[in-house]
C-alpha positions in Angstrom: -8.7 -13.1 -23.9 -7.0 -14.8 -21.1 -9.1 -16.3 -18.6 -8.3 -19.9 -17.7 -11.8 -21.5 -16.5 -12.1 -24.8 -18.0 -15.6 -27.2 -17.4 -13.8 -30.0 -15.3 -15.3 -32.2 -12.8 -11.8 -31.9 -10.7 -12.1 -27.9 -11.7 -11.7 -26.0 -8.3 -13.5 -22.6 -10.0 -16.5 -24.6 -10.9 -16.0 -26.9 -8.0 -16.7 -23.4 -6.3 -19.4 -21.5 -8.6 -21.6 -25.4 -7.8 -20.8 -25.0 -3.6 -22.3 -21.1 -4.0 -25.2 -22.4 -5.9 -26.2 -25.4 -3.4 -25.5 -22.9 -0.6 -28.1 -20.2 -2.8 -30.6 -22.8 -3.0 -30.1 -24.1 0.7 -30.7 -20.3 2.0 -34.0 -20.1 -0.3 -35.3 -23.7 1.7 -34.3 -22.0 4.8 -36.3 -19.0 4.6 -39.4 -20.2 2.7 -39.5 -23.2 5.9 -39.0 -26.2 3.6 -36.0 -26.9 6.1 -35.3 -27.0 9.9 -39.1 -26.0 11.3 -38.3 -26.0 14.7 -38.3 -22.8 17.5 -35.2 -21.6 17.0 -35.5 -21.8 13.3 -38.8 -20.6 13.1 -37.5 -17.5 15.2 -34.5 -16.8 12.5 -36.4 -17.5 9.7 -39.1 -15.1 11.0 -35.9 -12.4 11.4 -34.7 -12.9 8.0 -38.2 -12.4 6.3 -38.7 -8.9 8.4 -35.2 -7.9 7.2 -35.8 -8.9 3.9 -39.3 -6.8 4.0 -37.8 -3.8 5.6 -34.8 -3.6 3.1 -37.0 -4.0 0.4 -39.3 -1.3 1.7 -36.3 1.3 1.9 -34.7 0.0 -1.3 -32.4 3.2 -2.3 -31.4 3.5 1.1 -30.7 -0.2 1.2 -28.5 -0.4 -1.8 -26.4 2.7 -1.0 -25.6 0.9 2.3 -24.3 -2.0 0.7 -22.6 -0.6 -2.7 -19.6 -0.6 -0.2 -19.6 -4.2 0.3 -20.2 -4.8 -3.2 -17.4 -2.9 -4.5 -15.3 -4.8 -1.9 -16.4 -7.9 -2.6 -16.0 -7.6 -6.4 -12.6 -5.5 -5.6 -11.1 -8.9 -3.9 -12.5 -11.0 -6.6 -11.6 -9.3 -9.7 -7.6 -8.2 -8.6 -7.1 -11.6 -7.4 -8.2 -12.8 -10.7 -6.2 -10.5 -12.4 -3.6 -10.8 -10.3 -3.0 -14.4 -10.0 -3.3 -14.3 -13.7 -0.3 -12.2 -14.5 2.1 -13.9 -11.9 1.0 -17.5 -13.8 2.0 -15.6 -16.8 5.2 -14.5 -15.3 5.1 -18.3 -13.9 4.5 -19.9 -17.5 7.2 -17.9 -19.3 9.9 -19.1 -16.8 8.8 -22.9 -17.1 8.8 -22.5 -20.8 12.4 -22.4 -20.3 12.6 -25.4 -18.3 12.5 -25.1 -14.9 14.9 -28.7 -14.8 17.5 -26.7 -17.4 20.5 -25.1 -16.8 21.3 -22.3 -18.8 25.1 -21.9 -19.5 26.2 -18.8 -21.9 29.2 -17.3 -22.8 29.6 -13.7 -21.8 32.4 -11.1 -22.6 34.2 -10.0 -19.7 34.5 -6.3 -19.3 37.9 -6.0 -19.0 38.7 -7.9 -22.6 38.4 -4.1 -24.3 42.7 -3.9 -23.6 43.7 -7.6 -25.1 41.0 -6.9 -27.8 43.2 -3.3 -28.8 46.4 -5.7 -28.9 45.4 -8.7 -30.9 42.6 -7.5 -32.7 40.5 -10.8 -31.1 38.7 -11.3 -28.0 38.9 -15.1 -26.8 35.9 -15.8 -24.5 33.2 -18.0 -23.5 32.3 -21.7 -23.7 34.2 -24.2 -25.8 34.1 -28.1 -26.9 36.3 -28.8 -23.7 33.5 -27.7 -21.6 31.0 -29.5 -24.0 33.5 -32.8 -22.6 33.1 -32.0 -19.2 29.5 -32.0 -18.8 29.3 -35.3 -19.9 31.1 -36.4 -16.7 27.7 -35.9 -14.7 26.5 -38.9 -16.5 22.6 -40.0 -15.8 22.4 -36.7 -13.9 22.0 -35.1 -17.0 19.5 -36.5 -20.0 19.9 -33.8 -22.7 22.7 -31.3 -23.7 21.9 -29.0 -26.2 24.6 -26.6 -27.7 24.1 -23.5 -29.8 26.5 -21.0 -31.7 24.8 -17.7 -32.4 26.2 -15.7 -35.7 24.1 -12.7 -36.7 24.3 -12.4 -40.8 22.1 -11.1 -43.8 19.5 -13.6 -45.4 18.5 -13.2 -49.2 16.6 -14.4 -51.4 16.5 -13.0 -54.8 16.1 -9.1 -53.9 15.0 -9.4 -50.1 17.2 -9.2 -47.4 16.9 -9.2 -43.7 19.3 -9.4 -40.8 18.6 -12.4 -39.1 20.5 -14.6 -35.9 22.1 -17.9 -37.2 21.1 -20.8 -34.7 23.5 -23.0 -35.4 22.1 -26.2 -33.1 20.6 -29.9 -32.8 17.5 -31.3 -32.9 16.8 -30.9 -29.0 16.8 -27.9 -29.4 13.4 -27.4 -30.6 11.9 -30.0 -27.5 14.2 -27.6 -24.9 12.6 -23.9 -26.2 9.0 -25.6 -26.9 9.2 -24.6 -30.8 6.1 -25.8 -32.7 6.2 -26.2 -36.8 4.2 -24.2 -38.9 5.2 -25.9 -42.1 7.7 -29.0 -42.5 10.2 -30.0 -40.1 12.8 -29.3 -37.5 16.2 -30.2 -37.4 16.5 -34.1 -37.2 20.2 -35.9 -37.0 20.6 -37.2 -40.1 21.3 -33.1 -41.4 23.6 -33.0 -38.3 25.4 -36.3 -39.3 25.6 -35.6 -42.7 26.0 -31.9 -42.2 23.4 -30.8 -44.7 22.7 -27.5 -46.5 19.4 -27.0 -44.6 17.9 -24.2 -42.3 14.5 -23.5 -40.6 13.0 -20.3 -40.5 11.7 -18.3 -38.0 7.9 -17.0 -38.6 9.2 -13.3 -38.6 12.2 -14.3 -41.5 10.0 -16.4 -43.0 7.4 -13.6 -43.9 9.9 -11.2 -44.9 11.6 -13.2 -47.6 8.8 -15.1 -48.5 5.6 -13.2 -48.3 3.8 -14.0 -51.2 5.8 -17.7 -51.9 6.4 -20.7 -50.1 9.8 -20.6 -48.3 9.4 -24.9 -48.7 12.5 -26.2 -50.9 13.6 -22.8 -51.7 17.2 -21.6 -50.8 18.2 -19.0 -48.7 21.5 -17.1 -49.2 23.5 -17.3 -45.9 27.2 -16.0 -46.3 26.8 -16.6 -50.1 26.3 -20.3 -49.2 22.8 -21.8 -50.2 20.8 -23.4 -48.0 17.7 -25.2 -48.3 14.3 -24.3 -46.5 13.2 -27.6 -45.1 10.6 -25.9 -42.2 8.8 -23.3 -41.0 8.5 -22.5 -37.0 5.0 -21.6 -35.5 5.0 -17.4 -34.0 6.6 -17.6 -30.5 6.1 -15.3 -27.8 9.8 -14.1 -27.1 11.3 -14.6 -23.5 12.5 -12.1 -21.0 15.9 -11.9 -20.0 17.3 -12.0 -17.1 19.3 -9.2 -16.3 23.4 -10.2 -17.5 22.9 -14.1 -16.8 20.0 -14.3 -19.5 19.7 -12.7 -22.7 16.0 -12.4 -24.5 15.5 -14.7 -27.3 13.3 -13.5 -30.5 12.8 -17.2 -31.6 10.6 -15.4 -34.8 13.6 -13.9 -35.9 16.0 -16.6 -35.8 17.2 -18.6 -38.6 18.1 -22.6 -37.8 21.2 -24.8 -39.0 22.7 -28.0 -37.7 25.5 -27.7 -35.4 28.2 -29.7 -37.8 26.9 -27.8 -41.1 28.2 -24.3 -39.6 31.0 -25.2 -38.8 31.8 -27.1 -41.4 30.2 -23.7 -43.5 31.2 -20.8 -41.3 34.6 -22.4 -39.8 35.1 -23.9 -36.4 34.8 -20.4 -34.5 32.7 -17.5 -35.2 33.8 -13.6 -36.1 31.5 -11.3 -34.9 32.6 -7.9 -36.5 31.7 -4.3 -34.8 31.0 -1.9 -37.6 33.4 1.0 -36.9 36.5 -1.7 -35.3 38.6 -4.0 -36.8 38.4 -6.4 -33.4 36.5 -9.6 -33.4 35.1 -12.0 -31.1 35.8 -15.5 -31.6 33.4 -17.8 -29.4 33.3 -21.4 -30.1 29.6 -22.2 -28.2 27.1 -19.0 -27.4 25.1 -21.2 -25.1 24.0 -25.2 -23.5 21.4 -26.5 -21.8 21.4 -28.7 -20.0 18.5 -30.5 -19.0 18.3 -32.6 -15.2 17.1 -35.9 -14.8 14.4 -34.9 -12.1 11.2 -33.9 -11.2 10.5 -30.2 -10.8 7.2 -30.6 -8.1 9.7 -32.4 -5.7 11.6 -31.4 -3.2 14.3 -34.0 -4.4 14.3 -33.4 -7.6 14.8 -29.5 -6.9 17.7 -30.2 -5.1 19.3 -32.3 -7.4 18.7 -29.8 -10.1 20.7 -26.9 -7.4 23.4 -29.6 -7.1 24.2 -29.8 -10.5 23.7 -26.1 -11.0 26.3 -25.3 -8.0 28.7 -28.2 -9.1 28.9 -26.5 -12.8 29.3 -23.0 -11.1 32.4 -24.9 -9.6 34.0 -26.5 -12.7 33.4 -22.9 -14.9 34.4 -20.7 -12.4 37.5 -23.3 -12.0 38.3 -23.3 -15.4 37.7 -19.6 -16.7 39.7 -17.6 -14.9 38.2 -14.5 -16.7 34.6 -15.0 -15.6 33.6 -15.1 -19.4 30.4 -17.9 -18.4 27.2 -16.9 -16.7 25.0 -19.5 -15.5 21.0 -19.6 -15.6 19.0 -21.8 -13.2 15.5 -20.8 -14.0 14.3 -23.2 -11.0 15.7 -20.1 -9.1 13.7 -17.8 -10.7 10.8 -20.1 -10.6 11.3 -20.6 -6.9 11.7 -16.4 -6.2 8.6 -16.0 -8.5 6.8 -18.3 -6.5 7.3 -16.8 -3.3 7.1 -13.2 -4.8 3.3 -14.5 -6.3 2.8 -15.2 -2.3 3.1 -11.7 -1.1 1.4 -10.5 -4.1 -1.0 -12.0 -3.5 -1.4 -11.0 0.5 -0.8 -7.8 -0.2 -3.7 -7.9 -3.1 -6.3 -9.6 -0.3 -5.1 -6.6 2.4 -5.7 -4.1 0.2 -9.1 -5.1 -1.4 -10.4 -6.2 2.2 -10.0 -2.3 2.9 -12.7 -1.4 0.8 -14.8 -4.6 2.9 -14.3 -2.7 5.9 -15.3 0.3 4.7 -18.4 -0.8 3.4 -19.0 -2.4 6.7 -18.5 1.4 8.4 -21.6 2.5 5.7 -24.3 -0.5 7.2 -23.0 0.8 10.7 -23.9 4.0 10.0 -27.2 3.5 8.4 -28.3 0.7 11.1 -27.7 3.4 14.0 -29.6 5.7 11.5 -32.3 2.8 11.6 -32.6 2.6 15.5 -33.3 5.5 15.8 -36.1 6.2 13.1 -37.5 2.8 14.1 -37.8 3.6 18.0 -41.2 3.8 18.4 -41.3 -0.1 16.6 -39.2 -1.4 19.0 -40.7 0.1 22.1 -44.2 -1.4 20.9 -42.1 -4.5 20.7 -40.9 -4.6 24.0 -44.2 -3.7 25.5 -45.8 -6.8 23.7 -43.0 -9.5 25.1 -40.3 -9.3 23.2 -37.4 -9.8 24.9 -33.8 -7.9 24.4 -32.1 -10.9 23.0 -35.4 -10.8 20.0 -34.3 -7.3 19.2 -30.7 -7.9 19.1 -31.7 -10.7 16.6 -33.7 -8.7 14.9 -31.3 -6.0 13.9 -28.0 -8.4 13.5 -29.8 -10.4 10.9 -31.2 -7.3 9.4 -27.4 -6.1 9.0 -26.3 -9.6 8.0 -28.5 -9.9 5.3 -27.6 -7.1 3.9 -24.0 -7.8 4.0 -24.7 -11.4 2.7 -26.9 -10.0 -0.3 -24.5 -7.3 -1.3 -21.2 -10.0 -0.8 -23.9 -12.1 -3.6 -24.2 -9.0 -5.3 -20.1 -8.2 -5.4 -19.5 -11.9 -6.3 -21.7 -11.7 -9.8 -20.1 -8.2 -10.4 -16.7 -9.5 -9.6 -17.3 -12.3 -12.1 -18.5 -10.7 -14.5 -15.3 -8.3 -14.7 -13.0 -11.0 -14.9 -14.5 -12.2 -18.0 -15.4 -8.8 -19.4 -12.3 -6.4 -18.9 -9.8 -8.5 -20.8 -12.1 -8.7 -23.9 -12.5 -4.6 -23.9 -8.8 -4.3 -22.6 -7.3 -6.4 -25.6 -9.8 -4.4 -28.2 -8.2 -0.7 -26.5 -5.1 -2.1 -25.9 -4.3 -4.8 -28.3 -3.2 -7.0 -25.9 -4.1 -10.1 -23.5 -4.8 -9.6 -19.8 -4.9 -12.3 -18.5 -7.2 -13.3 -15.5 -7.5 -16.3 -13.5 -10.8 -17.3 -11.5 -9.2 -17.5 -7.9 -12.1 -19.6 -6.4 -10.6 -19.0 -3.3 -11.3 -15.1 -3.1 -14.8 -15.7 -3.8 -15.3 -17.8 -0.7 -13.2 -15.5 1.6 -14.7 -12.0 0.4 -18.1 -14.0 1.2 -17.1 -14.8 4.7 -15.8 -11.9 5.5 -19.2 -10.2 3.9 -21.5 -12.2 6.3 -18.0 -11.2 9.3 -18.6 -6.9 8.4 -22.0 -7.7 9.1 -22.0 -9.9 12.4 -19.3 -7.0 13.4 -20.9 -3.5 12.6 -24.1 -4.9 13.1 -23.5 -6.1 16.7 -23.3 -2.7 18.5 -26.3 -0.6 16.4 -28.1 -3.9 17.7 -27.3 -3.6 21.1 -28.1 -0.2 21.6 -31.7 -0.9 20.0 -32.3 -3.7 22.8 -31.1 -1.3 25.3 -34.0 1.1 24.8 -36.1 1.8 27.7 -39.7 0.7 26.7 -41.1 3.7 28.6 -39.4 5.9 26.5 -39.1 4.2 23.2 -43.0 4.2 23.3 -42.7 7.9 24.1 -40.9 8.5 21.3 -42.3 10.6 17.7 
């Protein structure tokens, strides 16, 4: 179960759930007189307890007025949670890449079918000369982290399994956020001395070691052995990005230092079609490049787009054949960002609906309560009390009902955040994640106690309005 409320003093939701409890216990002072004792006072408080006691006397009736307002209320609460949940999902999954990195990845032109049917290889993508003039930015740029991707059979003894070489370096592992299971990454030394090691993906790992330990075993990779020397914690894959981003199944990758394949495997790759005798030859599959900034300032974004457009520039100078896509995932964090924004407006517009329509219901039933309740006020009236006290009365009856059922809609709303992702992932099988958006709770209160000030103000008015004469004539 996803739902990110953690006990910190600096913690805005319980920040929030402590405001709502002082206020609860101010409003029970308020109306038992411990507080503010004066005329005015003592003239709301009185109006409180009489709409307390008449709500209470008519309790069906007084529920079924406000189950609109509590469905709103717990309506804003809970979509916003769950809403604002799965856009910091979306949110997390793009910083995981890096939201200083720049994504650079070969890609094969379309129109390399023709020269493939004439030479029987397809020349594309990034190469060591690219690799060269990266390094020109300098300090701009703090990490560069090459791969070459072959897809190939793993054995051991009778097991096999297709797996995805990652032939890399050990940045590789700080730059995707891979965590270790067993042993160890890639460290330079195996680069340096272009050992016969590899790290296994959790996925590989089970299927040619499920009953063993894959530690200091070898693995069969082209008829080469190499030597298990880690094992990489399950990672939740990535989505891609329509062409300029492919999805990566870390849990089915395979790793290898950078010199050791191509030292092993030769200084470019074949990639065979079954069915064709072409191949593809592609000397790097991908770098990234990581900025020296800082991603929650509005410098440091724009340096990141500056080197991002600059190495658009030198690629699309360079390769002639557009065989290079670039990935900025600040772009996407930026879009996602502003796409969480309207989200979430649209979330707040559409939950307040059911607010106002619960705010129709008290209207209805407070007109309903005028008129039953005639003969009260005109015995009012004839006693002293003035329009302005029956105006009072009625608002504050219709505000306390909206305020209890907003109370009401809060603790439901609650309570659905941190139920319906436990009974979702036991149907399902999967997380939904939900974040307490302390800010809905406040708003969807305010605009509780608003419905009632609002559809409560003209049901009021009529009742003060009532001739005394004939109010007291009333049956």
């Amino acid at each position: 179960m996803n739902v990110y409320l953690t006990l910190s003093p600096r913690n805005p939701a319980l920040i929030g759930l402590a405001a709502l409890l002082l206020l609860g216990v101010f409003a029970w002072l308020f109306v038992t007189g411990r507080v503010f004792t004066g005329g005015g006072a003592a003239k709301v408080r009185r109006s409180v307890s009489l709409a307390v006691k008449s709500l209470w006397l008519h309790k069906l009736r007084s529920f079924l007025s406000v189950l609109g307002i509590i469905i709103g209320t717990s309506a804003v609460i809970s979509l916003m949670a769950f809403g604002e949940g799965s856009m910091q999902d979306a949110l997390a999954d793009i910083k995981r890449q890096g939201a200083t990195n720049i994504i650079v990845r070969s890609v094969k032109p379309p129109d390399d079918s023709a020269t493939a049917g004439r030479s029987f290889v397809t020349t594309y993508g990034l190469t060591n000369k690219d690799l060269g003039r990266f390094e020109t930015f300098g300090a701009a740029i703090s990490r560069t982290v090459p791969i070459r991707v072959q897809p190939t059979e793993a054995r051991y003894l009778e097991r096999m399994s297709i797996a995805r070489v990652i032939a890399t370096v050990p940045g590789y592992a700080d730059v995707n956020q891979l965590e270790m299971a067993r042993g160890r990454f890639i460290v330079e030394s195996d680069d340096k001395e272009v050992k016969n090691i590899c790290v296994l993906g959790s996925e590989i790992a089970d299927k040619l070691f499920p009953t063993e330990d894959p530690l200091n075993n070898s693995v069969l990779l082209r008829s080469m052995k190499f030597t298990v020397v880690g094992v990489v914690k399950e990672r939740m894959p990535t989505g891609g990005s329509g062409g300029s981003q492919a999805a990566e199944e870390y849990n089915k990758d395979i790793y290898v230092p950078l010199k050791t394949s191509v030292a092993r495997f030769g200084g470019i790759i074949f990639t065979r079609s079954s069915g064709s005798r072409s191949a593809e030859k592609v000397e790097i599959s991908q770098v990234t490049l990581t900025v020296d900034a800082e991603v929650d300032s509005a410098e440091g974004r724009l340096k990141v787009q500056a080197v991002g457009d600059e190495i658009k520039r030198i690629l699309e100078k360079d390769h002639y054949k557009r065989d290079t896509a670039v990935t900025v995932p600040l772009d996407r964090l930026e879009e996602a960002e502003r796409a969480q924004k309207r989200f979430t407006n649209l979330l707040v517009l559409i939950a307040s609906i059911s607010l106002v329509v619960g705010g129709i219901g008290i209207m209805n039933i407070m007109l309903a309560t005028v008129t039953e309740r005639t003969r009260e006020i005109g015995i009012r009236r004839a006693l002293g009390a003035k329009r302005r006290d029956i105006t009072l009365q009625f608002l504050v009856e219709a505000v306390v009902q909206t305020t209890v059922g907003g109370l009401c809609g809060v603790i439901l709303g609650l309570g659905m955040v941190f139920t319906v992702p436990v009974v979702w992932n036991w149907i399902a099988g999967s997380p939904l994640p939900a974040v307490v958006h302390v800010p809905s709770i406040f708003l969807s209160l305010f605009v509780s106690v608003g419905v009632g000030v609002l559809f409560g103000w003209y049901p009021a008015q009529r009742a003060a309005r009532l001739d005394p004469i004939e109010a007291l004539r009333h049956d």
